[in-house]
N, C-alpha and C positions, 0 to 999 in steps of 0.2 A: 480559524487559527491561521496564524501569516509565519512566514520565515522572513528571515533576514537576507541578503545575498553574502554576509559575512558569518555573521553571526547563524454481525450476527456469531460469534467463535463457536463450531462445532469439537467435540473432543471424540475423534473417531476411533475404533477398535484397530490402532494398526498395531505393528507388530514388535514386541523388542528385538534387539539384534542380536543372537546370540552369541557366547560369550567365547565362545574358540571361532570370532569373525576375527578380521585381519585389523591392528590395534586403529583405533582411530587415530588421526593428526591432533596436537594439541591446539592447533589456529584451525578454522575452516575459513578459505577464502572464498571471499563473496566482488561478486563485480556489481556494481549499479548503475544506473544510471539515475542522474538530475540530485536535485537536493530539497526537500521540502514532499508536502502532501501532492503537490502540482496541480491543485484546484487553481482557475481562473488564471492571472498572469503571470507567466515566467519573467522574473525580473532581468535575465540572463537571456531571455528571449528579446524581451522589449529591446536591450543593449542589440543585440543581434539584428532584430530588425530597423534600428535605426539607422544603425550605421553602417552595415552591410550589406542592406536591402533599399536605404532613403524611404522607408516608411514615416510616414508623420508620426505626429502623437495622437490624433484621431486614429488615423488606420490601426494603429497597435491597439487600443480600446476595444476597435469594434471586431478584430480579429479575437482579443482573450474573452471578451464581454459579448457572446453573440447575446442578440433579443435584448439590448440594449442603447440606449444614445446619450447623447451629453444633456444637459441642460444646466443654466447657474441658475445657485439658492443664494438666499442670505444665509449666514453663520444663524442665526434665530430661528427661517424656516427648516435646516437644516438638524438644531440638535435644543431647540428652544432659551428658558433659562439666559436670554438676554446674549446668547450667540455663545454662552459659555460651556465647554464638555467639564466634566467631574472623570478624574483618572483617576484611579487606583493604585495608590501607592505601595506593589506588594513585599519590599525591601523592607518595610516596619509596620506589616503586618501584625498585630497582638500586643504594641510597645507603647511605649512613649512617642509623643511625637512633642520633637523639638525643632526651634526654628528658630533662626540668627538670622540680622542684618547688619552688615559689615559697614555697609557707606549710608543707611538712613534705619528708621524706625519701625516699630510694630505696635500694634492694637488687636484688642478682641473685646467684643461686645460683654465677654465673660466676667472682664475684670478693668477695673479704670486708670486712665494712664497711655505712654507712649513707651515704651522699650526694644531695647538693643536686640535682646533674645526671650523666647517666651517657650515654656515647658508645659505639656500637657500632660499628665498622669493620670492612668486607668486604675481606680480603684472601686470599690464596693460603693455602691449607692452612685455613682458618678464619675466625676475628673476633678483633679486635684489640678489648679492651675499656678505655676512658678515664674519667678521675671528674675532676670540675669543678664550677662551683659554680654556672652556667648556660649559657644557648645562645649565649654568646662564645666558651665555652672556657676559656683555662688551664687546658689538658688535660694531666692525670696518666696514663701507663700504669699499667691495673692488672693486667695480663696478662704474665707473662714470655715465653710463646708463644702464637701464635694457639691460641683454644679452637673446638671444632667445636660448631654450633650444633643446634639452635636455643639462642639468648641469650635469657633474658625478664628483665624489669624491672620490680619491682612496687611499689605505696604501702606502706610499712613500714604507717599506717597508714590505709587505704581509706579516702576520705571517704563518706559520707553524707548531708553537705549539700547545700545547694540551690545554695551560693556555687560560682560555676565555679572558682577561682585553689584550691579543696582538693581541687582534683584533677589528675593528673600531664599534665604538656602537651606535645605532640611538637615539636622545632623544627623548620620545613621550610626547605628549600631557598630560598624566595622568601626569609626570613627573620619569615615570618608563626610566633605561636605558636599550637598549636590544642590546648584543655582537650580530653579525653578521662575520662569514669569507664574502671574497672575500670586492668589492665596491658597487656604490650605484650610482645611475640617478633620476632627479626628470624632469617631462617633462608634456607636456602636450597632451593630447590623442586627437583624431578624432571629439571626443566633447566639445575641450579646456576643459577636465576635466583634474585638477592637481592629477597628478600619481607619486609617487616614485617604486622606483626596487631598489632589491639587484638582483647583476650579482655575481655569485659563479659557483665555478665546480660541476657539478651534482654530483661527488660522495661525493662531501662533503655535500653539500647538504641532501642529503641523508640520513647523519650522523646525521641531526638533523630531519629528517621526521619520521625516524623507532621509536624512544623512545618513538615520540609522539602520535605514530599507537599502538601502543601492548607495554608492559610491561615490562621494560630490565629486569627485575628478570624471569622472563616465563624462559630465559637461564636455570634456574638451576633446572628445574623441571623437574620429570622420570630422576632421574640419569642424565641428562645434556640433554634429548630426545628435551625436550621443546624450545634449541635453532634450533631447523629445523623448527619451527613456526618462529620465529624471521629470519631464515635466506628466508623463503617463502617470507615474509613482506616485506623484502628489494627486493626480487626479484622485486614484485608484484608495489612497489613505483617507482621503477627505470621504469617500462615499464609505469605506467601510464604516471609519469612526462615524460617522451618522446613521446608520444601519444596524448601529451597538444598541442594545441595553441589555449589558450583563448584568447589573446589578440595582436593584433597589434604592442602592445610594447613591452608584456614578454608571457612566456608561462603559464602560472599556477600563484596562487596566495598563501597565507599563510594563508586561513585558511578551516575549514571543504568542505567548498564546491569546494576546489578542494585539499589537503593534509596539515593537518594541519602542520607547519613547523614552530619555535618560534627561531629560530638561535639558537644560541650556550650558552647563559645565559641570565636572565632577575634580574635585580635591582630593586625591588620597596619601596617607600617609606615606612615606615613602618612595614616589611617585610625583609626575611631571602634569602639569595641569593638563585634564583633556576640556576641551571645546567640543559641543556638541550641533554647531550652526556653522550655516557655509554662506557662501554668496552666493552659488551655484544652484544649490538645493531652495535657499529662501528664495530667490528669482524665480524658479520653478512653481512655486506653494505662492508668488506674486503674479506669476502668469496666467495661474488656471486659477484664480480667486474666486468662490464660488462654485470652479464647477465638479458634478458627479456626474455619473453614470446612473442614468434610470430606466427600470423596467416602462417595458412596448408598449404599450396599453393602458398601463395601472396606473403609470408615473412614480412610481415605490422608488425610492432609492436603493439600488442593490446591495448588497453585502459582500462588495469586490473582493474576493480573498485574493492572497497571491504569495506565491516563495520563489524562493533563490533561484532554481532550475526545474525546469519539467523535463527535463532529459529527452525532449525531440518531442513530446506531446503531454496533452494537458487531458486530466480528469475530466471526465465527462459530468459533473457534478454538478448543482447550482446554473452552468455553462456548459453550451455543449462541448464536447471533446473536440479540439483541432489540433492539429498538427501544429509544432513550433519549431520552424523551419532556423530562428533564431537563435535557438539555445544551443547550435553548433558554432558559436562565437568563438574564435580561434582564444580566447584569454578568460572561458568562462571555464575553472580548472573543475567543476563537477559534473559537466558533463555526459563523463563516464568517467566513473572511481574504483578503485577497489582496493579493497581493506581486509588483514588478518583477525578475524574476529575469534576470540579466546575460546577454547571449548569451555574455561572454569566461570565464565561468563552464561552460557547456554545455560550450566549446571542451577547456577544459581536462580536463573532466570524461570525456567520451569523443574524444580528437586524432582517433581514425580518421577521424572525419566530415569533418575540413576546416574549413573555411569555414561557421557555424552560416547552417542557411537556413530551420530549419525543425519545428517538434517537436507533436505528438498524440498523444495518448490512443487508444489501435487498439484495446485489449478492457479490459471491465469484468468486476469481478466480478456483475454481473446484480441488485443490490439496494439501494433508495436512491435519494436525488437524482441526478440527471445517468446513471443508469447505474448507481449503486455506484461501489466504490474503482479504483482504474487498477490493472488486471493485466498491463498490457502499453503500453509508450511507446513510440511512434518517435523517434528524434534523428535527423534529416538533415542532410546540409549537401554542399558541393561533392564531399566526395573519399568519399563515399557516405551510409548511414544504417544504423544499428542500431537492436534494438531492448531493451530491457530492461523489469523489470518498475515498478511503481509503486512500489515499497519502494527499489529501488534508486534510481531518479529524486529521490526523496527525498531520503535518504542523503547522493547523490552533493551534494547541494545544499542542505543543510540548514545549513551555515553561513553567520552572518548576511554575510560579505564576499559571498557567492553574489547576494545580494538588493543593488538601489539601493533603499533602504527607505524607505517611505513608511505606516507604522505602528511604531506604540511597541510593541508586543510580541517578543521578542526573536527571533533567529534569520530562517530563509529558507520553507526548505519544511517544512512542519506537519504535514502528512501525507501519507499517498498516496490520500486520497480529494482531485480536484482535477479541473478543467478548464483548458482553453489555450484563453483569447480571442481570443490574435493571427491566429489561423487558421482562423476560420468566416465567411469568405468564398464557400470553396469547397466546396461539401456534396459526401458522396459520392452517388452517382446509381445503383452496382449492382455486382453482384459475378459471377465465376464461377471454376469450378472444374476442375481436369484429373483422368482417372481414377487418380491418386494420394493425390487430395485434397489437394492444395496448392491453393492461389485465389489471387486476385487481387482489389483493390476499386479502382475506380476514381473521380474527385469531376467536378463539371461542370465544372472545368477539365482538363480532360485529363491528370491528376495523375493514377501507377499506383501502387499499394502489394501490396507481395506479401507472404504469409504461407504458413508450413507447406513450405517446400520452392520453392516457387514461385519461380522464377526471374524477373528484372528485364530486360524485354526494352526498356523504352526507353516515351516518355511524348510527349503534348504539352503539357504543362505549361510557361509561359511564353511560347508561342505563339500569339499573335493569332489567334481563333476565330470563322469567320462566326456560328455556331452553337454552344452549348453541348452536351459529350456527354450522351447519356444512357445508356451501360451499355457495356459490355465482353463481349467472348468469348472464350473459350479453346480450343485445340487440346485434343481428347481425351491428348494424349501431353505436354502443358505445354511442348512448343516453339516456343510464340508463341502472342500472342492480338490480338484487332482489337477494335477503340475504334470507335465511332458517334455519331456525333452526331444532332443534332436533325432536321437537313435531308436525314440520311441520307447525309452523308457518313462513308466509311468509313476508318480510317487503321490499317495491319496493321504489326505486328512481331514481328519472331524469324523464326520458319519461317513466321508465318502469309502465307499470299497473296491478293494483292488481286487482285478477279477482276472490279469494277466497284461502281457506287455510283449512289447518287439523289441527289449532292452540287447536283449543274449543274440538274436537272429542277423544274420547280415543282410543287410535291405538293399535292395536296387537302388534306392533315393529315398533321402532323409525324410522323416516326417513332420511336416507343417500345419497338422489341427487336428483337434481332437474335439470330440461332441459326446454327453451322458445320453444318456434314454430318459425319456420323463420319470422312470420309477426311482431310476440313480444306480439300479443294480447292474451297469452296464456303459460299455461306451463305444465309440468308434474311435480310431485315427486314419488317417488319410496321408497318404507320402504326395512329394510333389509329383510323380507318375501319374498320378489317381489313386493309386493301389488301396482300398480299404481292409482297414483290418478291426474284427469285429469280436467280443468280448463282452462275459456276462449275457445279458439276456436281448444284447444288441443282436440284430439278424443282417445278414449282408442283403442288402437289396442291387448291386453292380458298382462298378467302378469301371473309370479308365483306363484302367492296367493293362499295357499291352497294346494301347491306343496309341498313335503319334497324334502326339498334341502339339499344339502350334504354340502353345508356353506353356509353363508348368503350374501344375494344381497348387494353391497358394491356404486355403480355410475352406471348412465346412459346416453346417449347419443342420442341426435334424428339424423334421416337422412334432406339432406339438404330441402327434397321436404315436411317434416314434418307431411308427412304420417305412419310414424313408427320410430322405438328407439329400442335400443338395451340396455339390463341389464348386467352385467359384477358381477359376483361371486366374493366372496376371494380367491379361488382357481384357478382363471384364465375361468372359465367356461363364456357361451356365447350363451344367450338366444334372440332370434332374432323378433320381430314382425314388422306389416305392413310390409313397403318397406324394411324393413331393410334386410339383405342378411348377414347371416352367411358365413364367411372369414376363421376362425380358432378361434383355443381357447387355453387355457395352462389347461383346464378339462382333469386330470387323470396325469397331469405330475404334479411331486415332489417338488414344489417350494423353494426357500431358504426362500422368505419371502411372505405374502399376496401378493394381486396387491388390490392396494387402490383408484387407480381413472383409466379413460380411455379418450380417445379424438378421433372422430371418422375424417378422411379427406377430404376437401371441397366436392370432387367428392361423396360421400357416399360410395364408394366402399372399404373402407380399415378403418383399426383404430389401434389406442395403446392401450397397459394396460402399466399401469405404477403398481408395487411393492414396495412396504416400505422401499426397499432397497435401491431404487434407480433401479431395472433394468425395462428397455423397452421390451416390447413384439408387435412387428409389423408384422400387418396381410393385406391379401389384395394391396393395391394399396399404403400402408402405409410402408415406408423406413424407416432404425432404421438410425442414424445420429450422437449414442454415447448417454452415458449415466451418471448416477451421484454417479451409486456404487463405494463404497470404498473413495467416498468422502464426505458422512455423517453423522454428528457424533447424526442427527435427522431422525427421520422416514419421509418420500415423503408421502406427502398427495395430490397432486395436479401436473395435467398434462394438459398441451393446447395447441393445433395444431396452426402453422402460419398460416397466410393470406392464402400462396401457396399451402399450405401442405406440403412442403419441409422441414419442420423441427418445433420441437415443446419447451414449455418452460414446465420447471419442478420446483416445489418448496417444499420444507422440512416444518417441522412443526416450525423452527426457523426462516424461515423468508427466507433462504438462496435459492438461483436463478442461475438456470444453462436454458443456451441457447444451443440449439443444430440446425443444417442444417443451414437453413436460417431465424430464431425464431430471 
């Protein structure tokens, strides 16, 4: 799929919001960045680096196009068929296909004779074929029986001018007329579905794909720089359209979802002629005659995709991911957008939810501003929440009725690299995990979010809070988990049980984590002192309390046999009791940032510290797997080992989720 420069879904057990939460907004505003899928070339990039940077039109190729080169085809070796593509005409899809010529004549093989205009009709058994003198009609039959198709209709004889009326024009449905070179088939497809095609020379073709991809004025920009963006574009359209076979009949079709392409002028009723060829853009589509972009080795022609903007970097997809240092062009206006997008929009888009209360971004693809692109969205609302991916969020909302708009640039949602302002209020605070790997992340409002299996056992979100939570626990087996807050009060759901709390007590220093016993009938918490305090059938094995610490106790950890826990410092330090076995520690080394949580591995012999930054520290029996520095524009609160121990999950205080090993 291409854009214009103008023009796997898990459904997870998360949580509805309940219904004495604070009203939602009737917009949520969303910020984005770039415009399009952002696979292959930023067209906003290209512009960017031509005239900003003095990139050629090579260098732009082989920046968007890695594991690729140029080389020229003929139009023949290119898309066969005597150098001709078959496009998809999908404006009369299922119709009639009519065709006028205004300054010369028509024929078809179907029926004998020269005429002004000629009608094709879809009926039982065949096409019913008519001659007339234009697209009013006074239609003559010229067929005594339906004939079986495909019907073509061609210029007695072909123009080759520049003027668009010498060439043969389709009537559509609206009653708009649209010039087209080359001729024209109406047929019927594999699912007797009625299809017309224009059969043209791809390079003419072509002449009307570029104007409609990028800007024939771009030409004159940086001193005339800006036409090496325009001649990438042609490059870039020539290899996709050869790269095509969408269909059976023809290779590509006419609009966004495979190159937008309007022929050579459109007539509308009420309405000023538009022209759809330039001098600019055809010079361009004259310069690079012949050439694509071909795979390293195979010699394949690639399937250049490209849209409007990558908003600073490009999908890693088809091409590797690079950076588009381009698409910060002082006049590319999507750069970064942001748009009021309707809550009665959301509603319609997914009913299951209800009542809209509530929507986030829950995992990134790990690269870029904010995180990278949305890989995973929650929609909440009364009658539950789902979750889908960032593409689809998109999608679902990408037309401009979706948006109360408050920018000139058309449409809703732009991309699926984006954030949700309406909902960073409430940071998440920590996460955990049951021995299936399913988790749960919780915010300091007592909001639960579940992923992976993880079931919705119930929240305080919307509830008047002496204290804010700081972190969540889960049952080894995912049938419940308990919420803690600051003061050390405890609040349990599902199977989990409450067995007492330091809600009522005045504490020396808040509490900062809380750890089950493997049977669930018990827990510990930990204040930042050290101090533990032990509950149900948890036993105190020692603490810090009472120790001067060189900074304060941050999480804590039990081993699996739930005879000892291990406390973890700001500083990386590693206080060890019962069973638990000191591994290592980052005590005495220079940190860039805190370490804010830890996770210890099934076996008890190893564990993480996770830092604010984003970086891992793995000790013992505990593999590092990669990390989420340099992709957080929020501080990491929260770390949780898999099932296996092979690898863990990590989450930011905006919600944002990175999976590492086997997590």
């Amino acid at each position: 799929m291409v854009a214009c420069a103008f023009a796997s879904m898990l459904t997870l057990a998360t949580p509805p919001i309940p219904a004495d939460a604070d009203e939602p907004p009737e917009t949520v505003r969303i910020e984005g960045l770039g415009w399009g899928h952002g696979r292959g070339m930023g067209q906003w990039g290209a512009l960017g680096y031509a005239v900003d940077h003095n990139w050629t039109t090579g260098q732009i190729l082989d920046h968007f196009y890695g594991g690729t080169s140029s080389a020229v085809r003929t139009s023949t070796e290119l898309v066969g068929n005597g150098g001709l593509i078959r496009v998809r005409l999908k404006t009369i899809d299922d119709g009639d296909l009519i065709v006028d010529h205004t300054t010369g004549l028509l024929e078809s093989p179907s029926i004998a004779g020269e005429h002004s205009a000629i009608r094709v009709e879809p009926v039982e058994g065949g096409f019913n074929v008519y001659t007339g003198t234009d697209c009013e009609g006074l239609w003559t039959l010229a067929t005594e029986d339906p004939v079986a198709g495909p019907v073509a209709i061609h210029p007695v004889n072909p123009s080759t001018s520049d003027t668009y009326d010498a060439n043969a024009a389709v009537c559509e449905p609206d009653g708009s007329v649209r010039w087209y070179r080359g001729s024209f088939e109406i047929l019927r497809n594999e699912f007797a579905e009625v299809r017309s095609v224009n059969v043209v020379d791809l390079e003419s073709y072509l002449e009307g794909v570029v104007p409609r991809e990028v800007v024939p004025s771009w030409a004159d920009l940086g001193g005339g720089r800006g036409a090496r963006a325009i001649r990438a574009q042609a490059v870039a359209a020539r290899s996709y359209a050869s790269a095509e076979d969408r269909y059976p009949y023809a290779q590509t079709c006419d609009t966004a979802s495979c190159q937008v392409y309007d022929g050579v002028a459109v007539a509308t009723p009420g309405e000023p002629l538009v022209t759809f060829e330039f001098a600019s853009t055809t010079g361009a589509v004259e310069a690079t005659s012949g050439e694509v972009r071909v795979f390293d080795g195979s010699g394949l022609v690639a399937r250049t995709e490209f849209s409007a903007s990558t908003g600073g970097r490009t999908v890693g997809i088809g091409f590797p991911s690079v950076v588009d240092d381009g698409d910060d062009y002082i006049g590319n206006p999507v750069h970064y957008w942001a748009e009021e997008v309707r809550a009665d929009a959301i509603e319609a888009a997914w009913p299951s939810i209800g009542d809209f209360q509530v929507v986030t971004v829950s995992e990134r693809s790990g690269t870029g501003d904010w995180g990278g692109r949305a890989d995973a969205v929650l929609v909440g609302g009364t009658g539950g929440s789902v979750t889908v991916t960032g593409s689809q969020f998109r999608s679902a909302l990408a037309a401009e009725e979706a948006c109360v708009k408050t920018t000139t640039t058309p449409g809703c949602m732009k991309s699926d690299w984006f954030r949700v302002t309406n909902f960073d209020s409430s940071p998440a605070v920590g996460m955990a995990a049951d021995d299936s790997g399913a988790y749960w992340v919780t915010a300091d409002d007592g909001a639960v979010f579940a992923y992976a299996g993880g079931h919705y056992w119930g929240s305080m979100s919307g509830l008047v809070l002496n204290e804010p939570m700081i972190n969540i626990a889960a049952r080894d087996d995912g049938l419940g988990y308990w919420l803690v807050a600051q003061d050390g009060g405890i609040f349990a759901f599902g199977g989990a049980g409450f067995f007492g709390s330091t809600g009522s007590i005045s504490l020396n220093q808040p509490v900062v984590g809380m750890a089950p016993t493997p049977s669930g009938k018990g827990y510990w918490m930990v204040a930042s002192d050290g101090g533990i305090f032990a509950y149900g059938d948890a036993r105190f094995h020692g603490s810090t309390g009472g120790v001067a610490l060189n900074q304060p106790v941050v999480a804590m950890a039990p081993t699996p046999s739930g005879n000892g826990y291990w406390l973890v410092a700001s500083d990386g330090g590693i206080f060890a009791y019962g069973d638990a076995r000191f591994r290592g520690s980052m005590g005495g080394v220079d940190l860039l940032a805190p370490v804010v949580a830890m996770a210890a591995t099934p076996s008890g012999k190893g564990y993480w510290l996770v830092a604010s930054d984003g970086g891992i520290f793995a000790f013992g029996d505990a593999s590092f797997h990669g990390s989420p520095v340099g992709s957080t524009s929020t501080p990491v609160v929260g770390v949780a080992a898999s099932a296996s121990g092979n690898g863990y999950t990590v989450v930011a205080a905006d919600g944002e989720i990175w999976r590492f090993g086997d997590a």
